[in-house]
C-alpha positions in Angstrom: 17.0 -150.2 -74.8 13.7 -152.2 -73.9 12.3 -151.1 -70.8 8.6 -152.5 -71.5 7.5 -155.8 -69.9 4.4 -155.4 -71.9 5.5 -155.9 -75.2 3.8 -158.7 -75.3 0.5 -159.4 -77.9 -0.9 -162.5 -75.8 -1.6 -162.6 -72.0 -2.6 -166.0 -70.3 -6.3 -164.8 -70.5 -5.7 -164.9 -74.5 -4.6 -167.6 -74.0 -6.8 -169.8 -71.4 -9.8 -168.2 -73.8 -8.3 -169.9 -76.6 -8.2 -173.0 -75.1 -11.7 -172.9 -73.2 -13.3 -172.1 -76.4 -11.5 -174.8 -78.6 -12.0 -177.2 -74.9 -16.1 -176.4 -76.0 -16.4 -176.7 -79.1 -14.8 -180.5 -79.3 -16.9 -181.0 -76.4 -20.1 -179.9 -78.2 -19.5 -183.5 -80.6 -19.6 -185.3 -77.4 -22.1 -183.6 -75.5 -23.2 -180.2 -75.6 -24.0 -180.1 -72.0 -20.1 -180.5 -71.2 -19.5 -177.5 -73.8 -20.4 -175.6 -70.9 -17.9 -176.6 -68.5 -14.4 -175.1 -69.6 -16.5 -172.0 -71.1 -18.0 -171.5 -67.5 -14.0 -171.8 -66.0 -12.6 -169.3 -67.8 -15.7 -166.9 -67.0 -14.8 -167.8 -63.2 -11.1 -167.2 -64.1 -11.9 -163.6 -64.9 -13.5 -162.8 -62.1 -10.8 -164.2 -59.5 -8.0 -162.9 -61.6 -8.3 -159.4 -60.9 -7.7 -160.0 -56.9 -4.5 -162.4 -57.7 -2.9 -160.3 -59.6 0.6 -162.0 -59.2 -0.6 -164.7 -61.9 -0.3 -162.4 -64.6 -3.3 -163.5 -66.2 -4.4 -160.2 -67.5 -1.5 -158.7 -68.2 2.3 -159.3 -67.3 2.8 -158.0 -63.7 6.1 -157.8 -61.6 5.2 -159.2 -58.3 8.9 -160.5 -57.1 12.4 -159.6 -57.3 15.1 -161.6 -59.8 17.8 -161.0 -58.0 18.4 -164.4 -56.2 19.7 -162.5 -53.2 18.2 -162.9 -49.6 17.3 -159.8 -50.2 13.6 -157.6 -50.3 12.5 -154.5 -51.8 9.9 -151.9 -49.4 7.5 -149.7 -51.4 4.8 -147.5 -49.4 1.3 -147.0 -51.4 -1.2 -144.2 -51.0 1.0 -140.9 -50.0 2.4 -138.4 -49.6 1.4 -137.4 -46.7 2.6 -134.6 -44.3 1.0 -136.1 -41.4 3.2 -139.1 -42.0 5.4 -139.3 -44.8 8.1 -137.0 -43.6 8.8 -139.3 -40.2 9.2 -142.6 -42.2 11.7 -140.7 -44.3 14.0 -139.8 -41.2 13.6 -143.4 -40.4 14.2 -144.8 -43.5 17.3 -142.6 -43.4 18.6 -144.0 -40.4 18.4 -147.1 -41.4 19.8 -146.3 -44.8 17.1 -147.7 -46.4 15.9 -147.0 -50.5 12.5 -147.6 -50.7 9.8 -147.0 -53.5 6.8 -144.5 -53.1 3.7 -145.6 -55.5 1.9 -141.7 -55.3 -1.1 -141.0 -56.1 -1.7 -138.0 -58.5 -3.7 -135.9 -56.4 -1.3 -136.0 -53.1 1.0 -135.4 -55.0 0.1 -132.1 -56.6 -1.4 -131.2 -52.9 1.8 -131.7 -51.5 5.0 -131.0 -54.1 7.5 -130.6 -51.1 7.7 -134.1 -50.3 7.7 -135.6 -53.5 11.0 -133.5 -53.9 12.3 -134.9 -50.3 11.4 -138.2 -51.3 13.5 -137.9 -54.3 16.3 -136.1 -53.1 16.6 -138.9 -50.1 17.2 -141.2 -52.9 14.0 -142.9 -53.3 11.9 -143.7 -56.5 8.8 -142.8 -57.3 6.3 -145.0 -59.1 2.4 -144.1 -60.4 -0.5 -145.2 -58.2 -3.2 -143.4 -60.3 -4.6 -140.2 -59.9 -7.6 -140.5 -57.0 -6.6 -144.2 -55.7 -10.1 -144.9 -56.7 -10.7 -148.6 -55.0 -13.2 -149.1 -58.2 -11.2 -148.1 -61.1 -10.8 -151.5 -62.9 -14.5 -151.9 -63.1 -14.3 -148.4 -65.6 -13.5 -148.2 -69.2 -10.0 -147.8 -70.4 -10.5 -144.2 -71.1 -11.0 -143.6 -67.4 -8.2 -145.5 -66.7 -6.0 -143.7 -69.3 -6.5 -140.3 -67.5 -6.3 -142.0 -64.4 -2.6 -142.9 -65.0 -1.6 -140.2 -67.8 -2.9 -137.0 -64.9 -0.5 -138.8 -62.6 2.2 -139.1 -64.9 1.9 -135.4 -66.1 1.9 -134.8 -62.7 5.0 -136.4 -61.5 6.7 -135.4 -64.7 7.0 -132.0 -63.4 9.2 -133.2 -60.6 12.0 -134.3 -63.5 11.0 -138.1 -63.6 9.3 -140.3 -66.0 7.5 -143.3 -63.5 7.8 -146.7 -65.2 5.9 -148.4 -63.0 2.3 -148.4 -62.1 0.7 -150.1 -59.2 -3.1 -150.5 -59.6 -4.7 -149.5 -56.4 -5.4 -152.3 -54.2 -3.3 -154.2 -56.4 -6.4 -155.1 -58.8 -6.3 -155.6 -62.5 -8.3 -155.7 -65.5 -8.4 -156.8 -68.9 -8.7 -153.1 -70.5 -5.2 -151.9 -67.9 -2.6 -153.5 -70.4 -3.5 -151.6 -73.3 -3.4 -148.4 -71.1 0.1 -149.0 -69.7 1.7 -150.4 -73.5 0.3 -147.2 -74.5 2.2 -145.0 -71.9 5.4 -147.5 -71.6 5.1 -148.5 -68.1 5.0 -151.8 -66.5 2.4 -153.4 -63.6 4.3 -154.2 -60.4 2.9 -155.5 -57.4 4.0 -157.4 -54.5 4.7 -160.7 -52.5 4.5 -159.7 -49.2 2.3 -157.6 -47.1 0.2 -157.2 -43.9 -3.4 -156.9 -45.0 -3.3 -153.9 -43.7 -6.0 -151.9 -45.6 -4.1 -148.5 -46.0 -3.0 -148.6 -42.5 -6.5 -149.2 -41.1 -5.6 -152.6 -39.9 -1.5 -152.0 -38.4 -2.0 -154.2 -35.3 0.9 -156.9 -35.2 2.1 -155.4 -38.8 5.5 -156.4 -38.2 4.9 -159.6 -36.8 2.7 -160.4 -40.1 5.5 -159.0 -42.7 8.5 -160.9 -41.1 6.6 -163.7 -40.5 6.0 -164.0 -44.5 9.2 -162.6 -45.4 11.2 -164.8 -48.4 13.9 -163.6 -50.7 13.1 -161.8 -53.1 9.8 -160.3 -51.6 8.5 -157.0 -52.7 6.7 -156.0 -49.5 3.8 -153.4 -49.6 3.5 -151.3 -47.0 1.8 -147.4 -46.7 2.7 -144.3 -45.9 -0.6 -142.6 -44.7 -2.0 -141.3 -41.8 -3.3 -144.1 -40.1 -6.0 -142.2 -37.5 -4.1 -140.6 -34.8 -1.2 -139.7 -32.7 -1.4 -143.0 -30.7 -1.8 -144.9 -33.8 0.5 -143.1 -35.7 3.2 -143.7 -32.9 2.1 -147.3 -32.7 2.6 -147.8 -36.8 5.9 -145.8 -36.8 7.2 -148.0 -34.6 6.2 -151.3 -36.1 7.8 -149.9 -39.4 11.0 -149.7 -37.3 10.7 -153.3 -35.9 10.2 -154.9 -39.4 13.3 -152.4 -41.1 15.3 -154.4 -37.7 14.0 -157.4 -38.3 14.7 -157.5 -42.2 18.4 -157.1 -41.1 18.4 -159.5 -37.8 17.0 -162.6 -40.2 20.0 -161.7 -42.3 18.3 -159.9 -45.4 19.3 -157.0 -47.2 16.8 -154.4 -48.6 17.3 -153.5 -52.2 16.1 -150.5 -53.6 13.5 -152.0 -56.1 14.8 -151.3 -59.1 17.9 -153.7 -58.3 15.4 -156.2 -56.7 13.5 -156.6 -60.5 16.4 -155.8 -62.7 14.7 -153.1 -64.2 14.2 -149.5 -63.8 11.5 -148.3 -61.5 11.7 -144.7 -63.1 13.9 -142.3 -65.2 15.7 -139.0 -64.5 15.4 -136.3 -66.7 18.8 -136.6 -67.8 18.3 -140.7 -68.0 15.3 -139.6 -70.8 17.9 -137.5 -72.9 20.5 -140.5 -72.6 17.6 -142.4 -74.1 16.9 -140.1 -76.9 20.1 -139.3 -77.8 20.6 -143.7 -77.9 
């Protein structure tokens, strides 16, 4: 069974690099000044690509759903947290809602309980590295590697193997695709979200989701404190209007997995299937 998007041995930065260098040198027996040009493009490629990761330049990344339902997928980035995590479960349960949880490493292992309440509610569970350090992709792919393997080791203990790894902030890097072929997980991102900034920014966040909502979307959303009681009740309740509002524009939410076609992690009896295959 191939679960790896990854298996890939070109991206479209192999690509692009190709073609920029063959671009400059037939340009160097016209003029050697316009060598330059498609050279200095795919330098200013690599530096964009990393904040658009939905192009896929660096690496394949799952960014929407293939179902070709009107239908979304809701994943929460940055938890668990006790402060928080355990009130968008009860309403994610009353709205019967299957969401996706991409943990980081450290919560976590601080907080065990809730990684098994998550489960047992039926969620997934993907890998949002270890610390949730905002300037990971600017380190070597060693970092990254522990980075991502700590988080899987981590999570492993809970009886699932993640297959799905969300960078945080969403940005990539050259050096992340090796990483993630190596440990037989995929890059997923999203399609639709708030700007939100790890709930720092929740002012109108429901008005902002719906208001980009198309099918298909993978929305991102968080599930951390986001400052206080009044803001805390504030967020809670915007969560609530944009679960409502998904349903009164006539969508369905899809638990992720079903949204991409592809699984979003595997049980520990899912890996023996596998081995046994």
């Amino acid at each position: 069974m191939n679960l790896h998007l990854t298996d890939f041995y070109f991206s479209y930065a192999h690509l692009v690099g190709f073609v920029s260098f063959a671009a400059a040198v037939l340009l160097c027996f016209i003029d050697v000044q316009l060598s330059v040009v498609p050279l200095a493009i795919f330098l200013l490629l690599c530096v964009v690509a990393p904040f658009l990761p939905r192009f896929s330049f660096f690496l394949p990344t799952v960014s929407k759903g293939t179902s070709g339902k009107k239908a979304v997928a809701i994943t929460f980035d940055d938890g668990p947290d006790p402060r928080s995590t355990p009130a968008l479960l009860r309403l994610l349960l009353k709205y019967q809602v299957q969401g996706t949880f991409f943990a980081t490493g450290e919560k976590a292992s601080h907080h065990p309980e809730l990684i098994m309440e998550i489960l047992s509610l039926g969620h997934s569970i993907g890998n949002h590295s270890y610390g949730h350090d905002n300037f990971i992709m600017l380190k070597g792919a060693k970092a990254l590697m522990k980075e991502i393997q700590s988080t899987q080791d981590i999570l492993g203990k809970f009886g699932i193997t993640p297959l799905a790894f969300r960078p945080p902030v969403g940005i990539t890097n050259p050096r992340l695709w090796k990483v993630l072929r190596k440990l037989g997980i995929y890059n997923v991102s999203f399609s639709c979200r708030a700007m939100d900034a790890g709930n720092r920014w929740i002012q109108n966040l429901s008005k902002k989701i719906l208001k980009r909502l198309r099918p298909d979307d993978i929305i991102a959303l968080h599930d951390i404190w986001p400052g206080d009681e009044t803001l805390f009740s504030y967020w809670l309740d915007e969560i609530e209007l944009i679960l409502s509002g998904v349903r009164e524009r006539g969508f369905s939410v899809y638990p992720l997995s079903q949204l991409i076609g592809r699984p979003v992690m595997l049980t520990e009896n899912e890996n023996d299937t596998l081995k046994q295959d």
